[in-house]
N, C-alpha and C positions, 0 to 999 in steps of 0.2 A: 378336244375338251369335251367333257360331260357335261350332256343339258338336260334338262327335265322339261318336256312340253307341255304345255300349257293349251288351254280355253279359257276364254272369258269371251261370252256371249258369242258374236261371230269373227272376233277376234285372236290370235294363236300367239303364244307367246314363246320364249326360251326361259329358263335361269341358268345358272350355274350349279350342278348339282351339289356341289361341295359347299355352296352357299344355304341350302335346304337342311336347316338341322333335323326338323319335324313337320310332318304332312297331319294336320285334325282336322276330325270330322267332329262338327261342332254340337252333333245328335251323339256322339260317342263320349266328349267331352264333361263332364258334370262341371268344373273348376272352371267351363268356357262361357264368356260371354260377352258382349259389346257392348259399348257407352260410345255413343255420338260418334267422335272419329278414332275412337281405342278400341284394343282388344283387351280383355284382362283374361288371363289362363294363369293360372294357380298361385292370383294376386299379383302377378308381376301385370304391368302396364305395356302396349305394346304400340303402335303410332300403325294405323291402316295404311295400306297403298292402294290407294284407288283405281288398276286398270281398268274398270267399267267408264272412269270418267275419260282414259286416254283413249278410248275407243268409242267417246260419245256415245255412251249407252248411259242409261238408267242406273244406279247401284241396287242391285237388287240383294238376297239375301243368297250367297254363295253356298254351297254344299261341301267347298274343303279350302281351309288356310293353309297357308304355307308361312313357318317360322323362318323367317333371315335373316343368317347373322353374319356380321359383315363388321373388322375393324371392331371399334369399341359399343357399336350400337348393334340392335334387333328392330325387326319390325314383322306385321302381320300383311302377307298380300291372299285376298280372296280371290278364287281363282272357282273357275263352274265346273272346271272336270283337268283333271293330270292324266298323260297321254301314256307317258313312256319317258326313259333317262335313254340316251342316242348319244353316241362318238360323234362327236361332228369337227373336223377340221378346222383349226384356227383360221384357215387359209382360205376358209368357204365364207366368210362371215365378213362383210363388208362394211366396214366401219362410217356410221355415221356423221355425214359435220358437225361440228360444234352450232351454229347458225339454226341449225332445223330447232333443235329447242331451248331457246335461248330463258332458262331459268336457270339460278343457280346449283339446283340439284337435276343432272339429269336422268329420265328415266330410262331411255335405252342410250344402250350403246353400239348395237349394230343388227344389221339385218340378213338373214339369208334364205336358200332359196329350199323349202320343205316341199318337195313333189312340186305340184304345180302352182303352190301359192307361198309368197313369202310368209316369215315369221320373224318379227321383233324379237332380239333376243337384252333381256332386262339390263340394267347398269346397275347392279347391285350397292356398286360406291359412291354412286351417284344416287340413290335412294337412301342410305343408311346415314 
């Protein structure tokens, strides 16, 4: 499966690359701008995903969103820096209990091992 790595803070993330329609830089963007917990890019509305909150950090002001769309929704995830898109075997990625986050929507889906430190990799279906 194709994943697109991620940073947020000292944090590392996965997505689904095929989940990534578009990567903006919010300095390149004229049409881009935030309100409270939205994105608005070129009038559409977009609902934020807070990884700075799932990594107990600060929200701070990110330097690239990433647009997912996913099923019949979008959303906007802030992300502090995109690493690279990586092959990564389905068979490497160790799926999550249900238990660890017990909200209705969940964030990730599984986790695997990136060199020497793991990486959450997102639940897109579970965000959207």
């Amino acid at each position: 499966m194709k994943l697109l790595m991620v940073s947020v803070g000292e944090a590392r993330y996965a997505v689904q690359a095929d989940a990534v329609t578009q990567i903006l830089d919010p300095a390149l963007e004229a049409d881009f701008r935030l309100e409270e917990s939205e994105a608005v890019f070129r009038g559409e509305r977009f609902p934020l995903i807070d990884l700075h909150a799932a990594a107990g950090e600060e929200r701070g002001r990110s330097p690239v969103y990433l647009l997912l769309e996913g099923g019949r929704r979008r959303a906007m995830v802030p992300v502090d820096r995109t690493e690279a898109i990586r092959e990564i075997p389905a068979t490497a990625i160790a799926p999550l209990p249900p238990f660890i986050f017990q909200r209705p929507g969940r964030m990730f889906r599984g986790v695997f091992s990136d060199g020497s430190e793991p990486r959450l990799l997102l639940d897109q279906d579970g965000i959207l």
